[in-house]
N, C-alpha and C positions, 0 to 999 in steps of 0.2 A: 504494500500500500504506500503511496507517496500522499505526504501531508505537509501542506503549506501554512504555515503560519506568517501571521503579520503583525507587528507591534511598533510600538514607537522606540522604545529604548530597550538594547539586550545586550550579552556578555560583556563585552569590558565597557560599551556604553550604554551603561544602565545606574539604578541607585538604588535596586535589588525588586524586593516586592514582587509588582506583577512580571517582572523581567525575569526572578528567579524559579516562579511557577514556570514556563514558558521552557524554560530553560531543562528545567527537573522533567515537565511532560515530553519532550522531546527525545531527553536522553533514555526516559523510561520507553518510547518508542522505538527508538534507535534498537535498545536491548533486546528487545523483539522482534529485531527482523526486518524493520519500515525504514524507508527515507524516509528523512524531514528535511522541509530547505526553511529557513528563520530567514523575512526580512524586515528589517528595521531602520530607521532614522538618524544617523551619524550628524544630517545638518541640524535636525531636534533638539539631538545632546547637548551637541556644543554651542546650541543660543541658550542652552539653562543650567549649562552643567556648573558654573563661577570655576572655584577652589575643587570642585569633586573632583578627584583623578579616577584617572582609568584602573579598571578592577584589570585584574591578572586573569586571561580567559583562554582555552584553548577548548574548542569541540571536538569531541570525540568519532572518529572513523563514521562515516552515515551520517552525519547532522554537516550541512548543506548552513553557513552562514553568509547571508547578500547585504553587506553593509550598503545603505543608499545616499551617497552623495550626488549630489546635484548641482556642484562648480559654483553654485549662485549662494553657498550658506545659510543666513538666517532666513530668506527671503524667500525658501521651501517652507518653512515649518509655519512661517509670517502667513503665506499663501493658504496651505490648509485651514489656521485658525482664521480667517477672514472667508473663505470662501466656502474652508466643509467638503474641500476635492482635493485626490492626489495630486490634481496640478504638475511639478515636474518630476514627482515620483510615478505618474498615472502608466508611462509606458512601459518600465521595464517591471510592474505587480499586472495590470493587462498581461503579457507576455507568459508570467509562469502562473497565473491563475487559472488564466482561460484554455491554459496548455491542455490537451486533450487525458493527459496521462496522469492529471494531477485528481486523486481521489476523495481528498478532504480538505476545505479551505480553513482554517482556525484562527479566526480575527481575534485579538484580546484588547492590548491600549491604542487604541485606532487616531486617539485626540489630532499628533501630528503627524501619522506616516499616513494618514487620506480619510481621515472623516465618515463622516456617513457617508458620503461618494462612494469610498472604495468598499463598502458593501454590495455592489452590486457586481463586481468582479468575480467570476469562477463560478459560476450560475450552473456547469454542468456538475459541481461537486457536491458533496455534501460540503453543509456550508454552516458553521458551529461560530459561536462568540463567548466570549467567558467577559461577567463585567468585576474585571479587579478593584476597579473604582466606583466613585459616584455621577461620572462624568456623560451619561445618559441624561440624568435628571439634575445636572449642575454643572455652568460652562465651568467653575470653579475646579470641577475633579471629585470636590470633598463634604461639600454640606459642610463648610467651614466658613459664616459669616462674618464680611468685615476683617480678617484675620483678626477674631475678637474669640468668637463663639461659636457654638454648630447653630444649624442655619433652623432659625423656628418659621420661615417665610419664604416665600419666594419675592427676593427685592434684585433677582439679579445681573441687569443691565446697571445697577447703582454698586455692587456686587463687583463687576468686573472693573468698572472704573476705581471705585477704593483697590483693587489688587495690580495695577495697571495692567490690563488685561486688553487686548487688541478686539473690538465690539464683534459680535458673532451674530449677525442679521438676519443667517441663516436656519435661526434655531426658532422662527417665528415663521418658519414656511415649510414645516412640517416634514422636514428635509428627513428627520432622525428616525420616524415613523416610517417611512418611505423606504428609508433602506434596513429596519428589520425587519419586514415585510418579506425579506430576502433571504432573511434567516431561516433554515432549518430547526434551530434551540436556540437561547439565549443562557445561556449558563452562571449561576451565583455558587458563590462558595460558602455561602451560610443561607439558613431560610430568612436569618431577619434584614439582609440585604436585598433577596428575593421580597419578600412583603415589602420593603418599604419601594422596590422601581414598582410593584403591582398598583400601591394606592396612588401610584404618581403617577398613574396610566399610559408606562410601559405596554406597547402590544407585542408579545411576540412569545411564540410557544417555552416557557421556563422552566426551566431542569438544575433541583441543587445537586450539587459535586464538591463534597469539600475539597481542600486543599491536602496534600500531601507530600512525607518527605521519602528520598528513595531508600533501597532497603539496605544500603550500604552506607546512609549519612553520619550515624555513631559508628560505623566500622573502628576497633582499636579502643574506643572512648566508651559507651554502653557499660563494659563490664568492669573498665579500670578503675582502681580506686582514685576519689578526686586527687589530684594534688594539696600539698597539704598547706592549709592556710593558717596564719597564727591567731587571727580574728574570724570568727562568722561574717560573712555577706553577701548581701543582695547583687544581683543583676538587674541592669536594664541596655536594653538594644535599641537602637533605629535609627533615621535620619533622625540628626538635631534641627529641628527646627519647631515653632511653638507649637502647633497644634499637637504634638506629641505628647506635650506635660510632661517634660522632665524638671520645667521649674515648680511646678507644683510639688515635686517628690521630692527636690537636694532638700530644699528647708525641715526637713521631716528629719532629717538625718542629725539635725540640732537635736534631736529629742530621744536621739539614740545611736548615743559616742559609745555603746559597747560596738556596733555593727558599724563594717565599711560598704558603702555603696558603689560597684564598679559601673558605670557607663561607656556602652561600644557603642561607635558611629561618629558621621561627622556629617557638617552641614551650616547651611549660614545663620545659624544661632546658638554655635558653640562656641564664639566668644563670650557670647551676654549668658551662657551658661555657667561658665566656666568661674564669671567674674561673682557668678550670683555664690560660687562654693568655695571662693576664696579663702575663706575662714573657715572652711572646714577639712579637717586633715584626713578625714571620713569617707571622704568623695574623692574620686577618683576617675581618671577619664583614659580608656583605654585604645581611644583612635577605631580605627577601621579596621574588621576583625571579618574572617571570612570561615567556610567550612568549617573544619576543625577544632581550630583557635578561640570560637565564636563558641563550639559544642563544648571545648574544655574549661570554657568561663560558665559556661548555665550549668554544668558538669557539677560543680564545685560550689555552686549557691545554694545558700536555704531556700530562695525561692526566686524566680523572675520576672519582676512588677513592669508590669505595661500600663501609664499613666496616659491615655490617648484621650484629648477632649474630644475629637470629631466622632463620627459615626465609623469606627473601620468595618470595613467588609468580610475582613473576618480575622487578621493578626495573626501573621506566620510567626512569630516569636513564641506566643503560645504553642505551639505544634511542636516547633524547635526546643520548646522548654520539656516539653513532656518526652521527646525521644530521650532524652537522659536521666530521663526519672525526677526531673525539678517540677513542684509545682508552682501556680501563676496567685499575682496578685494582680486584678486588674479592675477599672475604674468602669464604673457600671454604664456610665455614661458616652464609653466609645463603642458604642452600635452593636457589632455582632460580639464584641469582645465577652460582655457578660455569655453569650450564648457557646462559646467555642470556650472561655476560662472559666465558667461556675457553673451553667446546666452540665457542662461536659464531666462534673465531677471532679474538676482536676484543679480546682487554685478556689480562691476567696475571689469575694467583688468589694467594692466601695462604693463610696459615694460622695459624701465629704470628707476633709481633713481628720477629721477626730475617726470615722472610722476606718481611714486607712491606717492610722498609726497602730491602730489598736490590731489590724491585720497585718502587718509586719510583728508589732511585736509577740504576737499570735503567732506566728510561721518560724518567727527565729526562736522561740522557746520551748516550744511544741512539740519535742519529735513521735508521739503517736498522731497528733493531728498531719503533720509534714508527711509522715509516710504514708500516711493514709491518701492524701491527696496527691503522693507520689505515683502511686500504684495506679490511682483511679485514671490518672492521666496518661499514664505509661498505656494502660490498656487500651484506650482509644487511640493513642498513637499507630499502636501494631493491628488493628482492628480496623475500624471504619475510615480511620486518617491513612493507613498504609498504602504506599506502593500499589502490590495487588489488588486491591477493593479496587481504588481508582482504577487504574486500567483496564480492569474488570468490566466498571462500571462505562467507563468511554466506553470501548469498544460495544457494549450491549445500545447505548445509544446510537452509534453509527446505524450497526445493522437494526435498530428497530425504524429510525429513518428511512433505511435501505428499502424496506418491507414493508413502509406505507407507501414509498415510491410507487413498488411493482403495486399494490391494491389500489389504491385509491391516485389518479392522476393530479400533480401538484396543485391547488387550487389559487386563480389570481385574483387578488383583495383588490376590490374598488378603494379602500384606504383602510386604515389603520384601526378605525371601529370593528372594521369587518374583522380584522385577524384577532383581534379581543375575542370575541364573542364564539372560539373556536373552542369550548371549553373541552370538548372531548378529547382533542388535540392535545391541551394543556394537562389533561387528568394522566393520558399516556404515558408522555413524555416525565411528566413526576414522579413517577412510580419508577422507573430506572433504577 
């Protein structure tokens, strides 16, 4: 089977996330048996990337990488955000979409490698999208208002000017509707990012599929004993930048000089992080931490707090925390995070200050409660988060696509109410 995917940012230009899903399902396919060809947005990166440097990437034998440069720079990625078309990317994803031999199209962060546009490309394939983001139902990406708050409204044409954000005209001509209409599935990786594009009237047939890590990610790390630390401490991981709440967190760490705090990542608000922990000898900032190095720091924690204000879609750190046996502290109020860190059995939530502290100091003194939430989490790891299930799970979607094909001839939506209203369609498809 040949599968194309398309994204905006991937191996070494990327800032992980939906780039490392992408990444992970490929190679899981590769292992299998299947071409995959990645292509993605190099002029993208480099109009957003600042200070990020380039991650250290090689693909492995069968993974097929088309980095897209377009000689023009920012002025590709400038073009999509304004017009919602692959513009000078449009020929050479034409080319290997529409190619006869290409079996499955798999669109993920579309925002700048071609927009709703480039949904309409590869029409003889099956033709899959996964939403990593909020960037369907928010030019923003995140349901993150004002860089203030998560978003209780839609204000956002006012929205993109406080984030200077280049206007999207587009997104008031029904462009988006238009091209998932194209879609075979639309794919979430939690149900409460699936319910929240449903009540935003999202049309297009939805299929949850969690996230997964592959089945060699702890290889070495899993069974070893942690390294040994003179102090108990916490982790925390992700890009620096506010909506993530790590300033909510450092000050917390006032309130508890027994525990060191290590933070991984970088990003354009790890100065004013950094300045905010000055005074604390506590905290600590561990740079840019990748596979391994990343698993031997969560490895080694009482638990790994994910302070996110926005809505995430579902938080691969959680995942990453529980392949090692760590469990999660996380803030009730980042989206799918309660649903993937506290229904999953595997960490605490919060909500306010007073009770996050009271949940750390819960996790770092606790070790019946710690193990308990270790275990619960480990097991959803190897279980419904694993490698297998997911592929499993894909591959049962293709061919149940495949097999409405041959039954029922693909049906053309006069618009986007019409594909709503396909509920039997939607019931199938869920059930995956």
């Amino acid at each position: 089977m040949k599968v194309c995917m398309v994204t905006t940012f991937f191996g070494a230009h990327s800032f992980g996330g939906d780039a490392a899903y992408v990444d992970r399902l490929s190679r899981a396919l590769v292992r299998r048996g299947h071409e995959v060809h990645v292509f993605h947005c190099v002029d993208a990166f480099n109009s957003v990337r600042g200070n990020h440097p380039l991650r250290p990437y090689t693909p492995p034998p069968g993974l097929h990488v088309h980095p897209l440069e377009s000689g023009v720079g920012i002025l590709s990625p400038l073009a999509t955000q304004v017009t919602g078309q692959p513009f000078f990317k449009a020929e050479p994803l034409r080319e290997a979409l529409d190619a006869i031999d290409t079996d499955v199209v798999h669109f993920h962060n579309i925002s700048l490698v071609g927009g709703p546009g480039v949904l309409k490309l590869g029409r003889a394939a099956v033709r899959l999208m996964t939403a990593h983001e909020h960037w369907l139902i928010c030019p923003m990406h995140l349901l993150w208002k004002y860089d203030k708050k998560a978003c209780d409204g839609p204000e956002c044409l006012r929205c993109m000017i406080a984030g200077h954000r280049p206007p999207q005209a587009w997104r008031y001509t029904g462009a988006i509707d238009r091209g998932l209409l194209e879609l075979d599935a639309l794919i979430f990786p939690s149900r409460h990012t699936l319910e929240e594009h449903r009540q935003r009237g999202i049309g297009a047939p939805m299929v949850h599929l969690p996230y997964f890590l592959p089945d060699d990610w702890t290889d070495g790390i899993e069974d070893e004993e942690p390294k040994p630390s003179p102090r108990p401490y916490l982790a925390a991981a992700g890009r620096l930048i506010k909506m993530k709440g790590f300033h909510r967190l450092i000050p917390m760490m006032k309130l508890l000089p027994e525990v060191d705090l290590r933070i991984a990542g970088t990003g354009p608000y790890e100065a004013e992080l950094k300045r905010l922990a000055a005074d604390l000898p506590n905290v600590t900032f561990e740079g840019l931490l990748g596979g391994h190095d990343l698993a031997r720091l969560f490895h080694g924690a009482r638990a790994v707090v994910v302070p996110s204000l926005f809505p995430e879609t579902f938080g691969y750190v959680v995942l990453e925390a529980f392949a090692v046996r760590t469990p999660v502290v996380v803030h009730k109020g980042g989206g799918a995070l309660y649903e993937t860190g506290v229904l999953s059995g595997g960490g605490l939530g919060y909500q306010t200050d007073a009770e996050l502290l009271l949940a750390l100091r819960r996790i770092v003194h606790d070790d019946i409660l710690r193990d308990d939430l270790a275990h619960r989490g480990y097991a959803v790891r190897t279980g419904e988060w694993s490698e297998t299930a997911h592929v499993d799970r894909y591959f049962k979607l293709i061919q149940s696509i495949l097999a409405g094909r041959r039954n029922t001839p693909r049906p053309k939506y006069a618009d986007a109410s019409a594909r709503r209203s396909t509920a039997v369609e939607n019931d199938r498809l869920s059930n995956i």
